[in-house]
MARLORO-945015 format. One record per residue: x, y, z of N, C-alpha, C in turn; chain. Coordinates in steps of 0.02 Angstrom, whole numbers, plus 32768, in hexadecimal, padded with zeros to 4 digits. Layout:
atom nxx=X nyy=Y nzz=Z caxx=X cayy=Y cazz=Z cxx=X cyy=Y czz=Z chain=A .
...
***
This chain:
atom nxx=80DE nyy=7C90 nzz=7FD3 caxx=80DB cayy=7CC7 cazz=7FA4 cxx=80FB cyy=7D04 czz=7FC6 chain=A .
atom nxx=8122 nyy=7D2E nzz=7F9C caxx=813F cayy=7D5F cazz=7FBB cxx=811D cyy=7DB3 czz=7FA6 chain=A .
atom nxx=812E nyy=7DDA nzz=7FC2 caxx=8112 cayy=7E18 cazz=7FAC cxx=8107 cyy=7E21 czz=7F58 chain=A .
atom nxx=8152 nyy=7E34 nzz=7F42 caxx=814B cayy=7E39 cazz=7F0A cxx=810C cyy=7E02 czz=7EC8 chain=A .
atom nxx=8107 nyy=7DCB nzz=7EDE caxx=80DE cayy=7DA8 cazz=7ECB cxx=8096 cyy=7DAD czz=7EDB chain=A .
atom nxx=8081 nyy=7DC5 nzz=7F0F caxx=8048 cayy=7DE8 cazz=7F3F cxx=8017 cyy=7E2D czz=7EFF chain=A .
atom nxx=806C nyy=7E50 nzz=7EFD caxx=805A cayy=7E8B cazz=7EE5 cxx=8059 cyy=7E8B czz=7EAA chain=A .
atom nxx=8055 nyy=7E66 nzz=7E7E caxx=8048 cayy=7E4C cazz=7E29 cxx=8002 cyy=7E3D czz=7E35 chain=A .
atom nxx=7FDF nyy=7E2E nzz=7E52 caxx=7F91 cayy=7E28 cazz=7E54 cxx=7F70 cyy=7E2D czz=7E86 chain=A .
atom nxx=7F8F nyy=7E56 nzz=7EBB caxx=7F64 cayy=7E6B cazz=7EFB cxx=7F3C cyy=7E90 czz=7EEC chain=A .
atom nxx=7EF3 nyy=7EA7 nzz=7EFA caxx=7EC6 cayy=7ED1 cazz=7EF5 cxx=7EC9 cyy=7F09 czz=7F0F chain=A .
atom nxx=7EC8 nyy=7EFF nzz=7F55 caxx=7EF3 cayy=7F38 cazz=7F83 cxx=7F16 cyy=7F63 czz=7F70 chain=A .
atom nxx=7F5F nyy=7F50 nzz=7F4F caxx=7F8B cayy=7F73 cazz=7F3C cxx=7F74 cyy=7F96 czz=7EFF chain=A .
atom nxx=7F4E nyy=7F90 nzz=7ECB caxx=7F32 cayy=7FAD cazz=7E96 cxx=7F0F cyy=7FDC czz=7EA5 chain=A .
atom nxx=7EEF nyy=7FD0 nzz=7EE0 caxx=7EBC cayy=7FFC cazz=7EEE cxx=7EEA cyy=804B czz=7F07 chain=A .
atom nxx=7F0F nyy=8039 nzz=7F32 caxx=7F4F cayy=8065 cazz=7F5C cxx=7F5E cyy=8083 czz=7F16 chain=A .
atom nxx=7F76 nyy=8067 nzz=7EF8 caxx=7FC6 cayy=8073 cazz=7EB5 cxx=7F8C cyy=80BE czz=7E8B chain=A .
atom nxx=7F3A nyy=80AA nzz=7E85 caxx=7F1A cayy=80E7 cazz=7E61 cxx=7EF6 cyy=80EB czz=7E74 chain=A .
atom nxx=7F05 nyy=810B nzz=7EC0 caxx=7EE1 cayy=813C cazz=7EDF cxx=7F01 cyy=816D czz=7EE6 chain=A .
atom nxx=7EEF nyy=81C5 nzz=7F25 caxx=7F0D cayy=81D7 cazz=7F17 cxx=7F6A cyy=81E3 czz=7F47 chain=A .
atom nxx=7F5F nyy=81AC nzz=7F54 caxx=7F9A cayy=81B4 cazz=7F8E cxx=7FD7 cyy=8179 czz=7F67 chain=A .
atom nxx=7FC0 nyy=8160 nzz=7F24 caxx=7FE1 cayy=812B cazz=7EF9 cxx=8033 cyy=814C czz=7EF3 chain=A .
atom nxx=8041 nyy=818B nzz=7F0A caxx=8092 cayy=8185 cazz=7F02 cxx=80AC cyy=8168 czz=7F3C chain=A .
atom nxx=809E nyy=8173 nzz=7F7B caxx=80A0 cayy=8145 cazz=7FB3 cxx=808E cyy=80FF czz=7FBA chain=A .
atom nxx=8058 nyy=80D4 nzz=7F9A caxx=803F cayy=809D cazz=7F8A cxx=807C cyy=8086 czz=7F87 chain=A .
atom nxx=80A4 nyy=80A5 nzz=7F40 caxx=80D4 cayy=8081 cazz=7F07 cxx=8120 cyy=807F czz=7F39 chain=A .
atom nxx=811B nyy=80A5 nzz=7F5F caxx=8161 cayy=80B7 cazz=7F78 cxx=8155 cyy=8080 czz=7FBF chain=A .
atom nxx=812E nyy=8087 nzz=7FE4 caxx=8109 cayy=8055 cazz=8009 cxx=811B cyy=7FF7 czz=7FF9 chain=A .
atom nxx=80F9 nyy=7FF0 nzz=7FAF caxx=8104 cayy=7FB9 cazz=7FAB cxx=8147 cyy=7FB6 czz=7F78 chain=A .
atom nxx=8175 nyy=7FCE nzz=7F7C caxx=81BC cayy=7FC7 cazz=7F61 cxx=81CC cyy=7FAF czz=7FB1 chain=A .
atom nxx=81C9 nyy=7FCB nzz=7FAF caxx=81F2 cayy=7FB6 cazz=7FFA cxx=81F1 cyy=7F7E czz=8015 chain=A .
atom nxx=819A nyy=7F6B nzz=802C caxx=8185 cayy=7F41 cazz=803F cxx=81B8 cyy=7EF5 czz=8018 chain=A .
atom nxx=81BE nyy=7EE6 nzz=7FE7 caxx=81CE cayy=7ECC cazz=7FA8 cxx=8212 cyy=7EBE czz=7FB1 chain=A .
atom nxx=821C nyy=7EF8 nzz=7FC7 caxx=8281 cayy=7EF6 cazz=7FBF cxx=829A cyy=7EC8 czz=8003 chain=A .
atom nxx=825D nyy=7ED0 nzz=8046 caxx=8266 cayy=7EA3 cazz=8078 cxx=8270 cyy=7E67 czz=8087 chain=A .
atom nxx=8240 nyy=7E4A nzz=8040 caxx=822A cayy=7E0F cazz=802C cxx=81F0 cyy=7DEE czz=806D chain=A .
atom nxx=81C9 nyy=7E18 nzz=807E caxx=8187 cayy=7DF6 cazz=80A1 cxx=816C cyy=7DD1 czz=8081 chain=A .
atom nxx=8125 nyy=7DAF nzz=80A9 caxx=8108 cayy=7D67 cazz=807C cxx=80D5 cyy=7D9D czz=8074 chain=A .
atom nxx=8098 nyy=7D7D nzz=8053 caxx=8057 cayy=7D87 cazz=8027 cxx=8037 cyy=7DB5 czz=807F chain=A .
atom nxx=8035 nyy=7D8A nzz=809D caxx=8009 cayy=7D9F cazz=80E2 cxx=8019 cyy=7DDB czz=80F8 chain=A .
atom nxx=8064 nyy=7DEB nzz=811B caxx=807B cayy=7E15 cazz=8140 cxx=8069 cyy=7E57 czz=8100 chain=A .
atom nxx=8088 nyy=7E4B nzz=80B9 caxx=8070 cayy=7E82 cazz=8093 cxx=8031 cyy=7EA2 czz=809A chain=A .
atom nxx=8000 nyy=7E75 nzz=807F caxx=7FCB cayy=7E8A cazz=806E cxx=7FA3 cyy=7E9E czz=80CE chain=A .
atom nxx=7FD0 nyy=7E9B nzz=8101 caxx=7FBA cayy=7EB8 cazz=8148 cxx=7FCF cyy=7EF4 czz=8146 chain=A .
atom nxx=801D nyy=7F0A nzz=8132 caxx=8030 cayy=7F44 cazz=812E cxx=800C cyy=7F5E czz=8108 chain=A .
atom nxx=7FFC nyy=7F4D nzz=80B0 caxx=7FE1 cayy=7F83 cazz=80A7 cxx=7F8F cyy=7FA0 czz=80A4 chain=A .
atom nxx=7F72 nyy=7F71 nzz=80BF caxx=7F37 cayy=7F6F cazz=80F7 cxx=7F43 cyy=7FBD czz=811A chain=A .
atom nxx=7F66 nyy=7FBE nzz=813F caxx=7F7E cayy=7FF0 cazz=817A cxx=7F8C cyy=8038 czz=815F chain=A .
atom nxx=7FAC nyy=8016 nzz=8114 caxx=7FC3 cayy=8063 cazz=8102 cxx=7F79 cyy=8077 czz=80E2 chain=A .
atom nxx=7F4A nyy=8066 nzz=80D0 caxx=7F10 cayy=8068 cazz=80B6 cxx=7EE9 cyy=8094 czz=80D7 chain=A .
atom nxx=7EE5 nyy=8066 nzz=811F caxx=7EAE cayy=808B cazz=8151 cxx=7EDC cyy=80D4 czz=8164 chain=A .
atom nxx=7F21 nyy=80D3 nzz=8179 caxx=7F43 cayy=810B cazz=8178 cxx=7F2F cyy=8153 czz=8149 chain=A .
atom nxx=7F2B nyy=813A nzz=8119 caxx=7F12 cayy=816A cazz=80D7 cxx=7EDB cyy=8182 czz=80DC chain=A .
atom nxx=7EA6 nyy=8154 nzz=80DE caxx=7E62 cayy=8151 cazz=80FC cxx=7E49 cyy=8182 czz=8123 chain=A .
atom nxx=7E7E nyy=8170 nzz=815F caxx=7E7D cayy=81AA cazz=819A cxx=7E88 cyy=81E9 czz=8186 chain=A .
atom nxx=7EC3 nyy=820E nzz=8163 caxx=7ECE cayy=8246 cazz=8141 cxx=7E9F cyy=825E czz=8134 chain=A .
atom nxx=7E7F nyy=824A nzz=810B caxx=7E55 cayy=8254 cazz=80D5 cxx=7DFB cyy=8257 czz=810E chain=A .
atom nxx=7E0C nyy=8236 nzz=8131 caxx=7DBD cayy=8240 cazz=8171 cxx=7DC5 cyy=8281 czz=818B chain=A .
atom nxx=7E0B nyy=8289 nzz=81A3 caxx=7E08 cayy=82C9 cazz=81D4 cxx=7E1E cyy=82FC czz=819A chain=A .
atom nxx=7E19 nyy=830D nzz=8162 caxx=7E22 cayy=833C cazz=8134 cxx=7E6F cyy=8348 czz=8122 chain=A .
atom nxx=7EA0 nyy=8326 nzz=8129 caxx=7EE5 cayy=8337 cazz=8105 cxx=7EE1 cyy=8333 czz=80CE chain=A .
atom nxx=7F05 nyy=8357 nzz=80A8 caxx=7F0B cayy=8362 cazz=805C cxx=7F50 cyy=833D czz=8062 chain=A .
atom nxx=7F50 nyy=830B nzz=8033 caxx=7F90 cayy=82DE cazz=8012 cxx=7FCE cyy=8322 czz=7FFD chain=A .
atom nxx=8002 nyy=8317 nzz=801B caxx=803A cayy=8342 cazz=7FFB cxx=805E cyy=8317 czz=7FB8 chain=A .
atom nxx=8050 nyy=8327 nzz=7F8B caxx=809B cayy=82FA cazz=7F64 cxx=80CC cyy=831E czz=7F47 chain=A .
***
C-alpha cells in the first residue's frame, strides 16, 4: 500500500488534516504522496509531525498560518 492509499482512510491523517495545524497536515501529506512511500514509513512520518505539533503546542507556540 502506498501513501496516497494510506491517506484515503488513515485515522492519523484525519485527525492532523482538522486540527489546528491541518494546513501543514495537508501540505505534509502532499508531499509525503508525491514520494510515493508505503503505508508504514507514512503513517511514521506523520506520527512525528504529530508529536512535533504536540510539542508546539506543550511549550506554548501559537500556530502561524
Amino acid at each position: 500500500m502506498i501513501a496516497s492509499d494510506y491517506l484515503q482512510r488513515g485515522t492519523l491523517y484525519r485527525k492532523l488534516i482538522h486540527g489546528p495545524w491541518s494546513v501543514f497536515g495537508r501540505v505534509y501529506a502532499a508531499r509525503l504522496s508525491n514520494e510515493g512511500l508505503r503505508r508504514k514509513c507514512t503513517w511514521r512520518s506523520l506520527s512525528r509531525l504529530r508529536e512535533l505539533m504536540d510539542w508546539h503546542v506543550g511549550t506554548g507556540t501559537i500556530p502561524r498560518i
